[in-house]
Backbone as ProteinMPNN parsed JSONL, in Angstrom:
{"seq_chain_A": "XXXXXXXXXXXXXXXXXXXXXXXXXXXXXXXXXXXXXXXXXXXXXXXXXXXXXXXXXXXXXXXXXXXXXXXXXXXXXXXXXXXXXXXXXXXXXXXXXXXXXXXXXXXXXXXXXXXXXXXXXXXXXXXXXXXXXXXXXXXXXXXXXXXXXXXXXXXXXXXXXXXXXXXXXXXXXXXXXXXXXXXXXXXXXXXXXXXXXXXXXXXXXXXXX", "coords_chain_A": {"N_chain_A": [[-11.819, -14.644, -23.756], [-12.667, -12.355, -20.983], [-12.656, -13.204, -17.612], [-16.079, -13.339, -15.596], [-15.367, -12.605, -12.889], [-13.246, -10.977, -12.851], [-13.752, -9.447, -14.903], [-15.691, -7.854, -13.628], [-14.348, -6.651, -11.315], [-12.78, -4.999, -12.84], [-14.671, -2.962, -13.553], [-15.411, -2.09, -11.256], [-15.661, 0.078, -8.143], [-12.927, -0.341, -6.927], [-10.122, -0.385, -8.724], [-10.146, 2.747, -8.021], [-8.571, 2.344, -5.507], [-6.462, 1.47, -5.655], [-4.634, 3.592, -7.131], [-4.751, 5.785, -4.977], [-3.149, 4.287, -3.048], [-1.027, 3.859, -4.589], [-0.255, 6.999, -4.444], [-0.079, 7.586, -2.062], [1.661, 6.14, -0.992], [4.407, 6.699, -3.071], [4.249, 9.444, -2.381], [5.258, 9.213, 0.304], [7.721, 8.189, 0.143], [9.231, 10.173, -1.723], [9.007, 11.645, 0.518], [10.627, 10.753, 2.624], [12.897, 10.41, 0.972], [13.68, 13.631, 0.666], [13.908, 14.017, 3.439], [16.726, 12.802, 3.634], [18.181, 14.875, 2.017], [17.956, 14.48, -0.884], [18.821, 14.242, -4.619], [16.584, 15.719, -7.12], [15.826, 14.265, -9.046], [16.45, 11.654, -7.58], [14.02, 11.873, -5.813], [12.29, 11.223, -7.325], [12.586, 8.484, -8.272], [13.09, 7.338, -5.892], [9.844, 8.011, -4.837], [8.358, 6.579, -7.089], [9.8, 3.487, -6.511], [8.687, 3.033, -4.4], [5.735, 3.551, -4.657], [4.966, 2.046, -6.828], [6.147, -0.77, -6.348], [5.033, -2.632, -4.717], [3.023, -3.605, -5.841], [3.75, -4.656, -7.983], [4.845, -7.009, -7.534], [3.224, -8.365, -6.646], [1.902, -8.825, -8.651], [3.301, -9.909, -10.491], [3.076, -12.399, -8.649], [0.62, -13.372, -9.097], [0.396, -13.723, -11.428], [-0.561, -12.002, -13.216], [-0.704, -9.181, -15.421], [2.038, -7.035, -15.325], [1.353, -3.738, -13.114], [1.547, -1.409, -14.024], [2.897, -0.865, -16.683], [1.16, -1.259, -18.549], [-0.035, 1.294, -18.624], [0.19, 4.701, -18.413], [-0.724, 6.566, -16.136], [-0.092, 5.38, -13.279], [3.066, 5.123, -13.107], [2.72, 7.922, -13.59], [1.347, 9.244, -11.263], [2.923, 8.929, -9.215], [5.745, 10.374, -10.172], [4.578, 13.07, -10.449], [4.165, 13.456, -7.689], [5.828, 13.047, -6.684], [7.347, 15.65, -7.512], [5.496, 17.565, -6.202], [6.155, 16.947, -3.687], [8.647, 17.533, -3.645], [8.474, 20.566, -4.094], [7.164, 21.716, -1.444], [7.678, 22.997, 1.485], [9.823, 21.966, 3.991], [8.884, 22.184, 6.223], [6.237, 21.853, 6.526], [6.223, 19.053, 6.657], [5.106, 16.898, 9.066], [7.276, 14.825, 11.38], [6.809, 12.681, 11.478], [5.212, 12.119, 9.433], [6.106, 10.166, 7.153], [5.166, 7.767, 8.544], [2.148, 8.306, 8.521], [1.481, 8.636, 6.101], [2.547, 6.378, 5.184], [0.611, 4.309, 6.326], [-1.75, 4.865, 5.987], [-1.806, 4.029, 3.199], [-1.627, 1.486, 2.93], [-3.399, -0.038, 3.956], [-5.166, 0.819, 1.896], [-3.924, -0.234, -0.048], [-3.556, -3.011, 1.09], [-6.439, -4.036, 0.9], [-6.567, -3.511, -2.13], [-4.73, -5.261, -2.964], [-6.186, -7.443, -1.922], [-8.218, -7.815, -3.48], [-7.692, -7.903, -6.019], [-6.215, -9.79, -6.413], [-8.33, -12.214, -5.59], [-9.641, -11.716, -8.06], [-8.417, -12.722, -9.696], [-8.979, -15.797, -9.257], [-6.807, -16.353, -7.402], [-6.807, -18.293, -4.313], [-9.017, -17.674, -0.96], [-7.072, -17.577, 1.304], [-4.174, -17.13, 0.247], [-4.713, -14.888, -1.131], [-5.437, -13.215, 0.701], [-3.022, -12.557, 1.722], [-1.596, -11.657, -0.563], [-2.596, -9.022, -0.247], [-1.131, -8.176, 1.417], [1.471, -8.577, 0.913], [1.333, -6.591, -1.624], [0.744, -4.433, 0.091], [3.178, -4.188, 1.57], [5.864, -4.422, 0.657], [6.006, -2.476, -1.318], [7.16, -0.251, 0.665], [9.094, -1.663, 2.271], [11.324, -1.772, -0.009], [11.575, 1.125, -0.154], [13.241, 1.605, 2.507], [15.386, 0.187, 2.528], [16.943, 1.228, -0.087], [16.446, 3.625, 1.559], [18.13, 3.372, 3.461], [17.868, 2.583, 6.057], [15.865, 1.553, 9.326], [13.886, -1.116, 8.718], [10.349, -0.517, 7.56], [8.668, -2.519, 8.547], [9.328, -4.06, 10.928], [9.494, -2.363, 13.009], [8.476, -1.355, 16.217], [5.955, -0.896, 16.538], [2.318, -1.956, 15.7], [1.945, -3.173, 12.362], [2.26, -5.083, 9.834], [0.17, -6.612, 10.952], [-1.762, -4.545, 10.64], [-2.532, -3.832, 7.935], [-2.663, -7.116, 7.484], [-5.671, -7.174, 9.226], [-6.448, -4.97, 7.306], [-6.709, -6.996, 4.66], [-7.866, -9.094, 5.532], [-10.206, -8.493, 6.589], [-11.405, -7.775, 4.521], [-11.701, -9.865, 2.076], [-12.434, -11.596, 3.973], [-15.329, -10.484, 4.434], [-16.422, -9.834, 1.42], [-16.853, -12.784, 1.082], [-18.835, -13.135, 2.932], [-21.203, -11.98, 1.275], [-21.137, -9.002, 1.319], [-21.304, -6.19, -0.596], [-18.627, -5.081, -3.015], [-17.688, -2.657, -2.364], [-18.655, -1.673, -0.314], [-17.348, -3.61, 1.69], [-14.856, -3.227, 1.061], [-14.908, -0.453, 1.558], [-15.217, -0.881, 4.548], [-13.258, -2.426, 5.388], [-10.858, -0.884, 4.729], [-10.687, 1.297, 6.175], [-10.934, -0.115, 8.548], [-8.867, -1.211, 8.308], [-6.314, 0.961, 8.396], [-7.266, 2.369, 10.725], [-6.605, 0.608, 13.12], [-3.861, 1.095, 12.925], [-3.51, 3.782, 12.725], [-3.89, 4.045, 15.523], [-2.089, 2.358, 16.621], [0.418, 4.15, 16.221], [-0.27, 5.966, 17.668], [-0.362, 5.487, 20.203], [1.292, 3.52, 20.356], [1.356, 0.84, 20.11], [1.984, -2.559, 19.625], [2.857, -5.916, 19.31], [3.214, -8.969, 21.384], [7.145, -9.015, 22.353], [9.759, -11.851, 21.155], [10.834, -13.56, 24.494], [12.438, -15.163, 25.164]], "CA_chain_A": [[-12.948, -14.073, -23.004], [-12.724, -12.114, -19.894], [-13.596, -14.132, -16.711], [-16.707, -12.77, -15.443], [-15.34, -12.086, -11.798], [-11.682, -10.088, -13.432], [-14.86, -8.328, -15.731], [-16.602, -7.616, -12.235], [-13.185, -5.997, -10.58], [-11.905, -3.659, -13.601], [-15.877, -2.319, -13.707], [-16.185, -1.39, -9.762], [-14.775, 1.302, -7.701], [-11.879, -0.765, -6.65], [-9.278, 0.384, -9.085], [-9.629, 3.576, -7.005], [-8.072, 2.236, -4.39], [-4.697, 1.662, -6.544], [-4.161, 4.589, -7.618], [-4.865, 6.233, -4.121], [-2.241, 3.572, -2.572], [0.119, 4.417, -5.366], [0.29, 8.42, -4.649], [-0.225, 7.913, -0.769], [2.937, 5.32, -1.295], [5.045, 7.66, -3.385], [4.546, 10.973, -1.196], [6.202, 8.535, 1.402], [8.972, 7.734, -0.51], [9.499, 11.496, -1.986], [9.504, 12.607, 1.905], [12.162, 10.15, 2.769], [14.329, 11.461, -0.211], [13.475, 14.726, 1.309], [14.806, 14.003, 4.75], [17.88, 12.767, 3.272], [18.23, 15.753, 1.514], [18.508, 14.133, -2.094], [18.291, 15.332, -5.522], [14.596, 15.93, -7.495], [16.047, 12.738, -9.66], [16.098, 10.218, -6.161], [13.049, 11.858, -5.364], [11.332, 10.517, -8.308], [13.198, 7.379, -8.254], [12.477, 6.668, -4.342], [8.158, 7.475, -5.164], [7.926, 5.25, -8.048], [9.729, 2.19, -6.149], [7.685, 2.944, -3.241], [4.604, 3.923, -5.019], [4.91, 0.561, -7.925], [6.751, -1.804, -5.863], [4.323, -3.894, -3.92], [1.696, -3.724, -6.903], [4.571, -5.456, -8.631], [5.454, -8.113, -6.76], [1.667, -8.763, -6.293], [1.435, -9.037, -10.257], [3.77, -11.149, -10.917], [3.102, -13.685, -8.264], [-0.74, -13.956, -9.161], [0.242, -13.778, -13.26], [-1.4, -10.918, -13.673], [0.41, -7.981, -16.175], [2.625, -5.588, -14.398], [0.249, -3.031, -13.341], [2.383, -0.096, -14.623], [3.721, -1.224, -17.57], [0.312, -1.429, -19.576], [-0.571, 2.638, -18.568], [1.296, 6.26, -17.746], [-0.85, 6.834, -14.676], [0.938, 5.235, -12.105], [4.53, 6.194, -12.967], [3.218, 9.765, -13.636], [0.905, 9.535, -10.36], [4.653, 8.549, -8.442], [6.412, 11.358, -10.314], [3.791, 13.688, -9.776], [3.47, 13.196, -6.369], [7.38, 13.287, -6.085], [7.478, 16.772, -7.8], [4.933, 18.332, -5.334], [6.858, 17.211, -2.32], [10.04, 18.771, -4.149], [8.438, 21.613, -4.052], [6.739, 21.811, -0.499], [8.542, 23.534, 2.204], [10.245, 21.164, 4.667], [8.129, 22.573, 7.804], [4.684, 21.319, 6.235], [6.06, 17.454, 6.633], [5.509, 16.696, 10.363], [8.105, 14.329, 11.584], [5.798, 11.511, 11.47], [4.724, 11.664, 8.403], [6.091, 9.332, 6.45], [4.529, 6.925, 8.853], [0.761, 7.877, 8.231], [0.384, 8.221, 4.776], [2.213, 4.742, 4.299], [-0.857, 3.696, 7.143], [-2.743, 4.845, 4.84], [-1.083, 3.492, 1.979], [-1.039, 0.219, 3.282], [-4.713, -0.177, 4.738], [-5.807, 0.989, 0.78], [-3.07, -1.608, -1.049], [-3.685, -4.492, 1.497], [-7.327, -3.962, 0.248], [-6.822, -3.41, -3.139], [-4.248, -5.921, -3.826], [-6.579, -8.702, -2.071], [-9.396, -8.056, -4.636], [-7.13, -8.328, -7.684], [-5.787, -11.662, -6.525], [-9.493, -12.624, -5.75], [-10.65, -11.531, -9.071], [-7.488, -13.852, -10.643], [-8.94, -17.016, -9.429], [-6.529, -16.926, -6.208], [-7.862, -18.817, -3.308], [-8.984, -16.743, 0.229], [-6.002, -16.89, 2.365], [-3.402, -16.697, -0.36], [-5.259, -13.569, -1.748], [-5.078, -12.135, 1.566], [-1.507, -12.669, 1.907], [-1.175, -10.808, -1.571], [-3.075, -7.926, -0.01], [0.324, -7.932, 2.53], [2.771, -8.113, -0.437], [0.836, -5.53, -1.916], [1.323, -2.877, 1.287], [4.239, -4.205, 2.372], [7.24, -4.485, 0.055], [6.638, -0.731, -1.381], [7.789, 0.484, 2.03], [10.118, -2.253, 2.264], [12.102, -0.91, -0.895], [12.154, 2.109, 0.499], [13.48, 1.568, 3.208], [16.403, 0.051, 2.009], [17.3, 2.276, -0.193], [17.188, 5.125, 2.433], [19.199, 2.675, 5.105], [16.676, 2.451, 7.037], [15.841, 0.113, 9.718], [12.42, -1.551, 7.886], [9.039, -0.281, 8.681], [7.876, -3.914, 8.946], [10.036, -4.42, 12.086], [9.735, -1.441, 14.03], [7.785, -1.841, 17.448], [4.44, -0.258, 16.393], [1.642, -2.92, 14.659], [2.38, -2.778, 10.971], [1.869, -6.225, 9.217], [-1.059, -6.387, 11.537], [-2.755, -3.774, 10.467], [-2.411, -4.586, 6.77], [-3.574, -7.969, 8.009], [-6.617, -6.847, 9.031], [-7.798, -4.66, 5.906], [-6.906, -7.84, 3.497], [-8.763, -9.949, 5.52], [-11.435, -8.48, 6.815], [-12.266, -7.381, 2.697], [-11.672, -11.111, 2.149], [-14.455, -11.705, 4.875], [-17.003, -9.433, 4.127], [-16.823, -10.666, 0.443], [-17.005, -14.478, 1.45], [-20.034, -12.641, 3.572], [-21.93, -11.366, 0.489], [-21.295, -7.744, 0.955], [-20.685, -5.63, -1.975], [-17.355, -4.805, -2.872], [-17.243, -0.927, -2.113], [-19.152, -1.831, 1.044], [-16.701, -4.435, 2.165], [-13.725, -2.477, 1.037], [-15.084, 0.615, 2.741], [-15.197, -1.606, 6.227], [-11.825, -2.97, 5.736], [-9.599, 0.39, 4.553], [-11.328, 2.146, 7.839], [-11.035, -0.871, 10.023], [-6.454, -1.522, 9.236], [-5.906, 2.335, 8.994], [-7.322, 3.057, 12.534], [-5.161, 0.037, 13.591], [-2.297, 1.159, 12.424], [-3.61, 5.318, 13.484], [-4.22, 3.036, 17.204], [-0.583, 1.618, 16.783], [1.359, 4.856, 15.812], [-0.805, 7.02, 18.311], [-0.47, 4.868, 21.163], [2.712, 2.719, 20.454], [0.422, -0.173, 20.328], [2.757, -3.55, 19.752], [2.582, -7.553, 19.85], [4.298, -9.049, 22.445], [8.302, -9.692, 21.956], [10.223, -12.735, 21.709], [11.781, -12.959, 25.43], [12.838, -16.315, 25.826]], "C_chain_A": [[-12.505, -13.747, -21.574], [-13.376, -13.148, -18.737], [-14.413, -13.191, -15.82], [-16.131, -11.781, -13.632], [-13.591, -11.14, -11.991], [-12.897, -9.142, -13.967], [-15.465, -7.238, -14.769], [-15.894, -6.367, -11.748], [-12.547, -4.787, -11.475], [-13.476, -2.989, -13.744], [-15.774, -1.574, -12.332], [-14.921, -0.307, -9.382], [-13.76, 0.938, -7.148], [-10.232, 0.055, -7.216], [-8.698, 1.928, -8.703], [-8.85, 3.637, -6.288], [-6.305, 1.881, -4.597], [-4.127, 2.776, -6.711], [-4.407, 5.688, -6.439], [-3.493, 5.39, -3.53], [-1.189, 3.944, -3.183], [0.531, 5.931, -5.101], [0.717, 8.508, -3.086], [1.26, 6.91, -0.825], [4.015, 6.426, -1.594], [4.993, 8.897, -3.003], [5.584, 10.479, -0.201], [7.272, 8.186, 1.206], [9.59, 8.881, -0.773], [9.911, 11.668, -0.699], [10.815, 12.303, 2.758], [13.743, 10.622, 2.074], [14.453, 12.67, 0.194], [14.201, 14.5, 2.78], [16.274, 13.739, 4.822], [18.864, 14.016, 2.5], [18.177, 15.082, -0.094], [18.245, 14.666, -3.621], [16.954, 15.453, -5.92], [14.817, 14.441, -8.347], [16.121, 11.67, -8.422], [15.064, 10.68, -5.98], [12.052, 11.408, -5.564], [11.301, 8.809, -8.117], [12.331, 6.534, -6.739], [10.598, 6.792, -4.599], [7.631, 6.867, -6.064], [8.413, 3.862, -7.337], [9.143, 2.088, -5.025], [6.615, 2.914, -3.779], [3.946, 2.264, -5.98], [5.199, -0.768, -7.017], [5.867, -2.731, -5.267], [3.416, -4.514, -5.087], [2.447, -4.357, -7.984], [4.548, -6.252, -8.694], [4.606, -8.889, -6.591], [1.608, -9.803, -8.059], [1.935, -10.029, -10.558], [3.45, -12.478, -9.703], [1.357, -14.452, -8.627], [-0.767, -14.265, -10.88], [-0.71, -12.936, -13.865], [-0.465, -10.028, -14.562], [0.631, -7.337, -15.349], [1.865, -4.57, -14.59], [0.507, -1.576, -14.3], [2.834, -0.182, -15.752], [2.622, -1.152, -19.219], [-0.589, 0.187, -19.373], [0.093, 3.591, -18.104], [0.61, 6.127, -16.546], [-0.115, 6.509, -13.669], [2.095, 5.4, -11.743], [4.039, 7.595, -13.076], [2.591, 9.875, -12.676], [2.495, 9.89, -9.636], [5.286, 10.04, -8.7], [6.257, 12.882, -10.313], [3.731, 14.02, -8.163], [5.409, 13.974, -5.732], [7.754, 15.194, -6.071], [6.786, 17.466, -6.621], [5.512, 18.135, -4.191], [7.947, 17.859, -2.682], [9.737, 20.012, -3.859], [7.573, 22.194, -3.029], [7.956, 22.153, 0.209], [8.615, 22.344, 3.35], [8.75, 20.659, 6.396], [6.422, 22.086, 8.062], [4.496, 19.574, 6.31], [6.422, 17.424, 8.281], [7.073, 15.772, 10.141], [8.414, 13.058, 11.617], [5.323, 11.06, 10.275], [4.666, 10.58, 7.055], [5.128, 8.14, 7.046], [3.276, 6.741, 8.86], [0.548, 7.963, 7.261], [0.881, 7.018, 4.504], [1.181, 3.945, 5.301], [-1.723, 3.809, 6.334], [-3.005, 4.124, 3.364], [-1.748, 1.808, 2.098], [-2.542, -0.169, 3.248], [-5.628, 0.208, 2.973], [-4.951, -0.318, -0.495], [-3.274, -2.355, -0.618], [-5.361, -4.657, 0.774], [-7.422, -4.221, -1.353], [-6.209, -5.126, -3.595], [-5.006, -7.483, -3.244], [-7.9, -8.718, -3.005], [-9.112, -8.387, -5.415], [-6.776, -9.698, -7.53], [-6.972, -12.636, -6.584], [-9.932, -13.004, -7.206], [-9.639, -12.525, -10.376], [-7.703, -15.201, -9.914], [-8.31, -17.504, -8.135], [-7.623, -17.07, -5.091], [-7.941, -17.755, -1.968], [-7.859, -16.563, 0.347], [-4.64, -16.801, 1.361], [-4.147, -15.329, -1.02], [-4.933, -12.571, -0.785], [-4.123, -11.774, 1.742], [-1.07, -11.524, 0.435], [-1.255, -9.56, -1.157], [-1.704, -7.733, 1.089], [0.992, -7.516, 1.761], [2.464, -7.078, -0.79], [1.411, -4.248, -0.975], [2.282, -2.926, 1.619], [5.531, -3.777, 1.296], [7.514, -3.113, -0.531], [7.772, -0.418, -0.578], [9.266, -0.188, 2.567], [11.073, -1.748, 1.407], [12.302, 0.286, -0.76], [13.072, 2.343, 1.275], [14.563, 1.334, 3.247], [17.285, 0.395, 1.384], [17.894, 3.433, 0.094], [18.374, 4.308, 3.775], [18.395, 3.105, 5.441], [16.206, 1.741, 8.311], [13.965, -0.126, 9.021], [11.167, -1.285, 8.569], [8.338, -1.429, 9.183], [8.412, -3.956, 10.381], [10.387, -3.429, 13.198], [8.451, -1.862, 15.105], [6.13, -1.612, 17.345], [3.463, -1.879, 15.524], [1.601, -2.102, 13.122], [1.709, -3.916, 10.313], [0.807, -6.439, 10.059], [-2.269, -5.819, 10.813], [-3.384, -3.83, 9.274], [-3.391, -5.83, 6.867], [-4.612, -7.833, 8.078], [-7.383, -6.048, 8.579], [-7.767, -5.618, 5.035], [-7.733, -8.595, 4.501], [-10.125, -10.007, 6.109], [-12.424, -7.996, 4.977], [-12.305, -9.037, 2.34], [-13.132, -11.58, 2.51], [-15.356, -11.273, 4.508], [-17.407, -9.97, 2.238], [-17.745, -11.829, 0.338], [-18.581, -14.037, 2.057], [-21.233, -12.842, 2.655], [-22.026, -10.042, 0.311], [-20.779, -7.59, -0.45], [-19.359, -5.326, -2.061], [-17.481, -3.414, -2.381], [-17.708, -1.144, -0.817], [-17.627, -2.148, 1.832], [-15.041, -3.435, 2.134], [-13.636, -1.262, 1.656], [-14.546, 0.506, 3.617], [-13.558, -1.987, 6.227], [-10.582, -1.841, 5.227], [-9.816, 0.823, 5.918], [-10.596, 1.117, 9.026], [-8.957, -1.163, 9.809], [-6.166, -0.349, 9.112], [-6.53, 2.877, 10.239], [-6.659, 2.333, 13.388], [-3.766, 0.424, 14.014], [-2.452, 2.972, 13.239], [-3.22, 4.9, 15.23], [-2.601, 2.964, 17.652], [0.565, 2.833, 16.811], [1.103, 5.911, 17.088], [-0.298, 6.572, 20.13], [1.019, 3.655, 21.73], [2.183, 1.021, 20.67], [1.569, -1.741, 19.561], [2.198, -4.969, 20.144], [3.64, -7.838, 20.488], [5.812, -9.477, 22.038], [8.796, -11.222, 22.176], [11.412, -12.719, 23.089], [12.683, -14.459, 26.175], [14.423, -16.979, 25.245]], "O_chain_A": [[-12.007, -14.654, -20.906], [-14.414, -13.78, -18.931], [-13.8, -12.289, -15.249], [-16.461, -10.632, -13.337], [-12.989, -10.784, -10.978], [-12.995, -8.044, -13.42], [-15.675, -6.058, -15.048], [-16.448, -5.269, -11.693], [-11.945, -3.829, -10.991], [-13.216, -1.989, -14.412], [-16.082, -0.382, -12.342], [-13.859, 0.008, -9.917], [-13.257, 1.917, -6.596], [-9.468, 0.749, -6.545], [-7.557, 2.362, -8.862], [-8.226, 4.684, -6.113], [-5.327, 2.032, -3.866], [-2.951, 2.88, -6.365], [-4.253, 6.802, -6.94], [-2.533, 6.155, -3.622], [-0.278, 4.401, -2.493], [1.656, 6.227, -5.504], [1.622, 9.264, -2.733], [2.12, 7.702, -0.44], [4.523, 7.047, -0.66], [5.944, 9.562, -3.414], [6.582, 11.13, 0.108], [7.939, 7.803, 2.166], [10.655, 8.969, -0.162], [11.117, 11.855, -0.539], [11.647, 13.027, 3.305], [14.889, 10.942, 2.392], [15.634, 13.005, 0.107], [15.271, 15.091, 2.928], [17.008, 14.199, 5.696], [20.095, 13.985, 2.475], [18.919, 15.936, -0.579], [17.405, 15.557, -3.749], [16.101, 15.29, -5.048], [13.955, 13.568, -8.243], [15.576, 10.617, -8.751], [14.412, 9.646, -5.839], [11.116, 11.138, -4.811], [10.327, 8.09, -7.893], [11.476, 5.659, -6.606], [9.986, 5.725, -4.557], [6.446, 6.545, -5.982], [7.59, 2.954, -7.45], [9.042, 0.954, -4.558], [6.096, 1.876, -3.369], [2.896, 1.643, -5.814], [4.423, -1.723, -7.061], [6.215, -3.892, -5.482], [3.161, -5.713, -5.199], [1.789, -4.635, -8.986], [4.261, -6.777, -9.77], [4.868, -10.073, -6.379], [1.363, -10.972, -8.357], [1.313, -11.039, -10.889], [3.686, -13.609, -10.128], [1.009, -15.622, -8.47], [-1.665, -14.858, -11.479], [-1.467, -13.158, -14.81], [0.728, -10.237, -14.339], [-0.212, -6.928, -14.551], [1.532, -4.221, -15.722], [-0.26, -0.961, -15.041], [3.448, 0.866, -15.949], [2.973, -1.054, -20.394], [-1.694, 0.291, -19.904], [0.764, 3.254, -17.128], [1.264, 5.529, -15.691], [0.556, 7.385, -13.123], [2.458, 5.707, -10.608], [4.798, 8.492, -12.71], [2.862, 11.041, -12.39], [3.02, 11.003, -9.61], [5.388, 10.842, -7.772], [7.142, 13.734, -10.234], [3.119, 14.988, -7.711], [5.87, 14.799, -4.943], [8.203, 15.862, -5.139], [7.602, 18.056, -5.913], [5.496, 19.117, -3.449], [8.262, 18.839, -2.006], [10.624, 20.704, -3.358], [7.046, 23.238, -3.413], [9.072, 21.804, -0.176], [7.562, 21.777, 3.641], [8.212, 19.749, 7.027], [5.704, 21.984, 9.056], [3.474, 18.904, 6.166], [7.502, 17.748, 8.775], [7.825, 15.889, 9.173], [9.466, 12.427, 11.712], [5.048, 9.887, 10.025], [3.749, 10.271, 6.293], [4.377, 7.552, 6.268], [2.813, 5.621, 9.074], [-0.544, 7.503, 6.927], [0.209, 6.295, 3.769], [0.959, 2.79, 4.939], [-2.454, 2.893, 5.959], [-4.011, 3.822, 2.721], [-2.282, 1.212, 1.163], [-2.828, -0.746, 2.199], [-6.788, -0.199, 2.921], [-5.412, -0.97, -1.432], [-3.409, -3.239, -1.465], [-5.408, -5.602, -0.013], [-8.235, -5.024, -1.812], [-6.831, -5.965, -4.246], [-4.681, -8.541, -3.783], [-8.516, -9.774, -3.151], [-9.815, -9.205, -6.007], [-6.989, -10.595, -8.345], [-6.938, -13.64, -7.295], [-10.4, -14.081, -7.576], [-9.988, -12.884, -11.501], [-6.686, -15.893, -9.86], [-8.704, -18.533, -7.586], [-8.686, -16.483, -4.885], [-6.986, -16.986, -1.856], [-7.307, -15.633, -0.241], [-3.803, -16.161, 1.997], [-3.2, -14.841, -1.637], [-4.401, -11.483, -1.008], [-4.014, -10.571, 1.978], [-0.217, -10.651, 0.596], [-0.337, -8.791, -1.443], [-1.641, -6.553, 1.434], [1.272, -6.321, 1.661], [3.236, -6.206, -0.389], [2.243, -3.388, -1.264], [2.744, -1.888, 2.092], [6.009, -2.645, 1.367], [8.601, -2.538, -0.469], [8.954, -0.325, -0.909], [10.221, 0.403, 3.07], [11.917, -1.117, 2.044], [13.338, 0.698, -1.283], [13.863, 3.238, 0.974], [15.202, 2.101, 3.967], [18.434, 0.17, 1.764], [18.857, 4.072, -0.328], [19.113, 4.77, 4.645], [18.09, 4.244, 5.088], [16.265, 0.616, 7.814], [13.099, 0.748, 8.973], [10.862, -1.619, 9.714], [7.525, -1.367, 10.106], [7.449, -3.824, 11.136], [11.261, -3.559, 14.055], [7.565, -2.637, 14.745], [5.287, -2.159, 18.055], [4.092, -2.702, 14.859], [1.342, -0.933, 12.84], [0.492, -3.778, 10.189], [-0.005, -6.428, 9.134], [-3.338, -6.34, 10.496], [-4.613, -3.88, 9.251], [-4.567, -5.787, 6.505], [-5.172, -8.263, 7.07], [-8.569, -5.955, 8.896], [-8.736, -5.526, 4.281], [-8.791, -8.738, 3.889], [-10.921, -10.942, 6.189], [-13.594, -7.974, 4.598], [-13.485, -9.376, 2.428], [-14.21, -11.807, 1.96], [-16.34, -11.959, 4.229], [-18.515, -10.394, 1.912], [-18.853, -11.948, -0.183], [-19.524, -14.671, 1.583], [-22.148, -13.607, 2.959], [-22.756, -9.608, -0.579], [-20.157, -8.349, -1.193], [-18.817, -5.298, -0.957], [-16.854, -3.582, -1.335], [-16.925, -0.655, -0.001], [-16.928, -1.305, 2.394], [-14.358, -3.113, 3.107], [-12.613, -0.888, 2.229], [-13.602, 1.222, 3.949], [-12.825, -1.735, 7.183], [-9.404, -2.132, 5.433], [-8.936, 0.61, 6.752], [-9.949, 1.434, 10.024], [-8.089, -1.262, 10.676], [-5.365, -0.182, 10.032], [-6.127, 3.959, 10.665], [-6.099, 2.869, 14.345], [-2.972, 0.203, 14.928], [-1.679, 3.343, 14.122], [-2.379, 5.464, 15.929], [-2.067, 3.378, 18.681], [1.617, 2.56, 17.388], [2.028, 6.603, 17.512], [0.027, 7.371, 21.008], [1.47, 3.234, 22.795], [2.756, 0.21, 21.397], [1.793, -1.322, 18.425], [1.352, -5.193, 21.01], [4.743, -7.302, 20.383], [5.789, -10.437, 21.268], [8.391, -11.849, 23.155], [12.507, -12.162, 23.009], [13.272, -14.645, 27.239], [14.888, -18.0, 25.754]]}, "name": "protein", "num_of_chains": 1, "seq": "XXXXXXXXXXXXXXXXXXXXXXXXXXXXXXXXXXXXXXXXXXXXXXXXXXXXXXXXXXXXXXXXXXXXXXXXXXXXXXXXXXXXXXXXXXXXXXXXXXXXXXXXXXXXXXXXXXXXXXXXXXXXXXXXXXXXXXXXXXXXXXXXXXXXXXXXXXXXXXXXXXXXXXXXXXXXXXXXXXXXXXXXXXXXXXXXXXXXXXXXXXXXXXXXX"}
């Protein structure tokens, strides 16, 4: 038997927010392969382990099924997604761009992936923490990949921002809002963070000691 609050989470408009994270993920990964110049095979390659990768890592640590593994959508969202940047002209990807759709990315996976851990029984603040894994490690595998230095560790708020869409959806739950409400408030509230952080160069203080 389904447990009524897993029953709850594959019914609502949540699952949206996966499969939005997954394409806004894998464009970011494609554009990278794109700046490198690489073939249409890395291009694919780089937006599926960007696009899957956090929603992975998530799965297995909550014992949930690999999310990809039990449906085509999300590898063919990824390879989809990869193809259309293949075939976009260079001049239409600012210079920036990788860095707001994974804001975007991030601020819809830290969300998503703290509902699914929710709806498996994990407790608050490890759920929220999933909703990190979730946004984070995509971009991380990317990153690596392209040699990179890691988007986690560049000067702008990043894990921050993340931060506060898993846990203000967290909150607003614990609240009583509805989920689409709550998840509304908390995609909006770590992608203008992170818009705040990229726009502005917005930063926590260094270690200087």
């Amino acid at each position: 038997m389904i447990p009524p609050a897993l029953q709850a989470f594959s019914t609502s408009a949540l699952p949206v927010l996966d499969i939005a994270g997954t394409v806004v993920f894998a464009i970011s990964g494609a554009i990278e392969a794109a700046r490198a110049r690489l073939t249409i095979v890395t291009f694919m390659f780089f937006a599926a382990i960007t696009g899957v990768g956090g929603g992975t890592v998530r799965d297995l640590l909550i014992g949930a099924p690999v999310f990809w593994m039990h449906t085509s959508i999300p590898i063919a969202a990824c390879l989809l997604s990869a193809i259309a940047v293949w075939f976009t002209p260079a001049r239409f990807w600012p210079a920036r761009a990788v860095e707001w759709f994974d804001g975007l990315g991030i601020a819809a996976y830290g969300v998503f992936g703290s509902a699914k851990a929710l709806a498996y029984g994990i407790p608050l603040i490890p759920a929220a923490l999933m909703g990190i894994v979730s946004a984070c490690m995509g971009g991380i595998f990317r990153d690596v990949l392209a040699g990179v230095p890691s988007i986690i560790i560049r000067p702008e708020l990043y894990v921050t921002a993340v931060a506060l869409a898993s846990g203000t959806y967290v909150s607003l739950t614990v609240l009583g809002l509805s989920t689409t409400i709550a998840a509304t408030l908390a995609v909006i509230a770590g992608f203008s963070l992170r818009a705040a952080a990229l726009i502005r160069g917005l930063g926590l203080p260094h270690y200087h000691r």
